[in-house]
C-alpha positions in Angstrom: 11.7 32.9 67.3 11.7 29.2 67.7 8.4 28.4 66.5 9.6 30.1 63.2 10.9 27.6 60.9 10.7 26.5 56.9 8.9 24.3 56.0 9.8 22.0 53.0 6.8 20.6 50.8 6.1 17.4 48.9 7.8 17.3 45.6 6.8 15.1 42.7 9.3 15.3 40.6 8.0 14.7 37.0 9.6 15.0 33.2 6.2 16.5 32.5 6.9 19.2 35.7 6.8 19.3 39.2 4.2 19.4 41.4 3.8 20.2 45.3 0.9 21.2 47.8 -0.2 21.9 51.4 -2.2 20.1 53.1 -3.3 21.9 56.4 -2.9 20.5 60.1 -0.6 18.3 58.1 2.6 20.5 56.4 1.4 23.7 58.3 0.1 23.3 61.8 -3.2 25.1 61.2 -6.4 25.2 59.6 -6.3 27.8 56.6 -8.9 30.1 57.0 -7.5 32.9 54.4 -5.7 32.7 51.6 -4.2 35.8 49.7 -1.2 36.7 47.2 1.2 39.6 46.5 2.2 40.6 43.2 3.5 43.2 40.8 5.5 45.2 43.9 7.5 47.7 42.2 11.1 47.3 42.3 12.2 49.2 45.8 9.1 48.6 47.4 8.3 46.6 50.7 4.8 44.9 51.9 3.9 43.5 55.6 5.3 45.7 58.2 2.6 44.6 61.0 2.3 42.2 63.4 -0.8 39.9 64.1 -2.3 39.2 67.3 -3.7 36.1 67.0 -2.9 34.9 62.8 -0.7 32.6 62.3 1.3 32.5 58.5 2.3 30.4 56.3 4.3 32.3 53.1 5.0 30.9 49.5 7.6 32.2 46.9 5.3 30.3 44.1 7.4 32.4 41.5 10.6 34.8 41.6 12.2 35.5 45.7 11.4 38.0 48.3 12.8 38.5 51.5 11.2 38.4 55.3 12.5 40.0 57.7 10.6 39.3 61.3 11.0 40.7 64.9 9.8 39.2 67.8 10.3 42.1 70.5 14.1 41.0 71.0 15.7 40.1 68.1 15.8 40.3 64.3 15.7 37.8 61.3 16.2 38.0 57.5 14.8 34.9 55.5 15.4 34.3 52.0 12.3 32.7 49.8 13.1 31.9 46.5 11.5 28.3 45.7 8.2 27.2 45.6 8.9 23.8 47.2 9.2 25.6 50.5 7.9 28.1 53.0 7.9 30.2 56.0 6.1 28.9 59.1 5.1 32.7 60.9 3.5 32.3 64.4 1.3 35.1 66.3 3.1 38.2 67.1 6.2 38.5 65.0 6.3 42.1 63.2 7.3 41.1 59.8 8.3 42.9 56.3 8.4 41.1 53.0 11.3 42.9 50.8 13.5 42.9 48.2 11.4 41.7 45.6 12.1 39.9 41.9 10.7 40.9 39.2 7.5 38.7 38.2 7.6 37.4 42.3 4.1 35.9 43.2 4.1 35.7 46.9 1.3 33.1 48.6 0.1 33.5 51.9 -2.1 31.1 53.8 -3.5 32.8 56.9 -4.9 30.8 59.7 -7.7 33.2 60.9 -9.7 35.4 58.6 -9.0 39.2 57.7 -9.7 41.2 60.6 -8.2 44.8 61.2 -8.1 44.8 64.8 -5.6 41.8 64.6 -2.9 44.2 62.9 -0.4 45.6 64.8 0.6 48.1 62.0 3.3 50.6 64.6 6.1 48.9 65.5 6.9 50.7 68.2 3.0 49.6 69.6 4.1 46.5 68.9 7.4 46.0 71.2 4.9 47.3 73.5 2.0 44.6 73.2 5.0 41.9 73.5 6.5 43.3 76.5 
């Protein structure tokens, strides 16, 4: 899990509000080729649990907190997202689960290769396989 690591954003602090962005092969070390959101999860309910192949991830709590939880074949570990300032740098083949969601959480991913099915690793127990 050493390539997985936050990563903290500009932040122009501002009496009129703050502002912060991402520039890519600059704050996140790919191009972004996808970009997608998750909102309105029901209280209770979990997203994610897949792995990807080749993708690489870079999550956003823009509003409200969430929780990833990632494997790498070995070991497990929780991360708490909660400010929009910051994110989670997610390399290729981690089987991760976002949980434990706020109410009104908006959830921003930036994905470095574009949607493809056959990327997913959606059983976990295919996926200690595929890292072994």
């Amino acid at each position: 899990m050493d390539k997985i690591r936050i990563i903290n954003l500009p932040k122009i602090e501002d009496d009129r509000g703050n502002l912060s962005f991402i520039e890519e092969d600059n704050h996140i070390p790919f191009k972004i080729n996808r970009v997608y959101w998750i909102y309105d999860v029901p209280g209770g309910e979990y997203r994610g649990s897949h792995a990807f192949k080749e993708s690489e991830e870079f999550i956003v709590a823009l509003s409200g907190s969430f929780d990833i939880v990632l494997h790498d074949g070995k070991e497990e570990k929780r991360f708490s997202l909660n400010r929009s300032y910051y994110g989670l740098y997610v390399s290729k083949l981690h089987f991760r689960r976002l949980e434990n969601f706020s109410t009104n959480t908006l959830a921003l991913i930036l994905a470095s290769t574009p949607y493809n099915e056959n990327d997913y690793i959606r059983d976990f127990d295919e996926f200690l396989t595929f890292v072994k």
